[in-house]
C-alpha positions in Angstrom: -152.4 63.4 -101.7 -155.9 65.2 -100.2 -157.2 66.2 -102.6 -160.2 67.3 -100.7 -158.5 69.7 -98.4 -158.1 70.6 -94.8 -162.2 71.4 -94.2 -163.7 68.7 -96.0 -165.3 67.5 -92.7 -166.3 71.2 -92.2 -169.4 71.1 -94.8 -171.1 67.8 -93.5 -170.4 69.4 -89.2 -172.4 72.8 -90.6 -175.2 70.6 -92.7 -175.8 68.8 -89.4 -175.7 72.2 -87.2 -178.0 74.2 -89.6 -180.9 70.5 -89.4 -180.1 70.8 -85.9 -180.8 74.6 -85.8 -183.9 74.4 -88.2 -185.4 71.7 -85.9 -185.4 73.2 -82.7 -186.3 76.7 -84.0 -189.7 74.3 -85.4 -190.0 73.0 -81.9 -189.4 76.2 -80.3 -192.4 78.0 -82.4 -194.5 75.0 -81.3 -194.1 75.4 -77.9 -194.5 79.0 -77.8 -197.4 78.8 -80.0 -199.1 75.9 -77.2 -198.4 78.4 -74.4 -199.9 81.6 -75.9 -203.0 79.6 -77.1 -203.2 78.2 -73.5 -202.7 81.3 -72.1 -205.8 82.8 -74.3 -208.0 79.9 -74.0 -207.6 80.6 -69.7 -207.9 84.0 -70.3 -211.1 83.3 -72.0 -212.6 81.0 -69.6 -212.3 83.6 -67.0 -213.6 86.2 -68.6 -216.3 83.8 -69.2 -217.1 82.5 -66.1 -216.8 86.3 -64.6 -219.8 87.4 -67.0 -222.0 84.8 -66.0 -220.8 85.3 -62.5 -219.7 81.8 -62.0 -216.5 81.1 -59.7 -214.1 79.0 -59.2 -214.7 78.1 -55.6 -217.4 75.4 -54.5 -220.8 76.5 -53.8 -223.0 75.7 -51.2 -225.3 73.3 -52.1 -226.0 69.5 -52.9 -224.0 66.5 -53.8 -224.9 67.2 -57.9 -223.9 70.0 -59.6 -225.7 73.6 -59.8 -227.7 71.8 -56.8 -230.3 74.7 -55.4 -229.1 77.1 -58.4 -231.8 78.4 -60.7 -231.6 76.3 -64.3 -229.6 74.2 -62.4 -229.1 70.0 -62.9 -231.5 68.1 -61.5 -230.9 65.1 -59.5 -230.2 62.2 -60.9 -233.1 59.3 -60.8 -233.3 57.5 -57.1 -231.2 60.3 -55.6 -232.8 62.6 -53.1 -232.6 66.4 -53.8 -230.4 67.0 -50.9 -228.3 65.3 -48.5 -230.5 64.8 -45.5 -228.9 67.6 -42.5 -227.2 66.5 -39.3 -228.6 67.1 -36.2 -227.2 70.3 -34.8 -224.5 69.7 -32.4 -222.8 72.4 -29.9 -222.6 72.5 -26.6 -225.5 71.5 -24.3 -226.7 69.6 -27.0 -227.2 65.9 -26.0 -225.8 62.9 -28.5 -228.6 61.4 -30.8 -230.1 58.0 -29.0 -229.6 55.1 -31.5 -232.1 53.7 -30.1 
């Protein structure tokens, strides 16, 4: 009385395998496509900010940036150029008077 035979289930399992399949393999090129374009666009900051000689690490300098660099950003209106310097304090060196 089947007339539609032992696999019949068979073809609709494989249609949703293969869309399964098809799927990820779009999601996987996605991904790997996001990490090798982040990779490169690191890469190229780098690169970059070894030619101009710029690093990573903080400079020296005042509370704004490229404070006491040449073409660097000024201050911005009401602030003072730099952050006024603590007294020196090492040994022998009395407290300041708050008088």
């Amino acid at each position: 009385m089947n007339s539609y035979g032992d696999f019949a289930g068979l073809g609709v399992g494989l249609i949703i395998v293969m869309i399964v399949l098809y799927v990820g393999f779009i999601a996987l090129m996605i991904w790997v496509g996001y990490l090798i374009q982040r990779t490169a666009v690191k890469n190229g900051m780098l690169r970059a900010m070894q030619e101009s000689g710029m690093t990573f690490a903080p400079r020296p300098g005042g509370p704004h940036p490229g404070a006491g660099y040449p073409g660097g950003q000024p201050p911005y209106p009401g602030q003072p150029p730099f952050p006024p310097a603590a007294p020196p304090q090492g040994p022998g060196t009395p407290p300041p008077s708050t008088d």
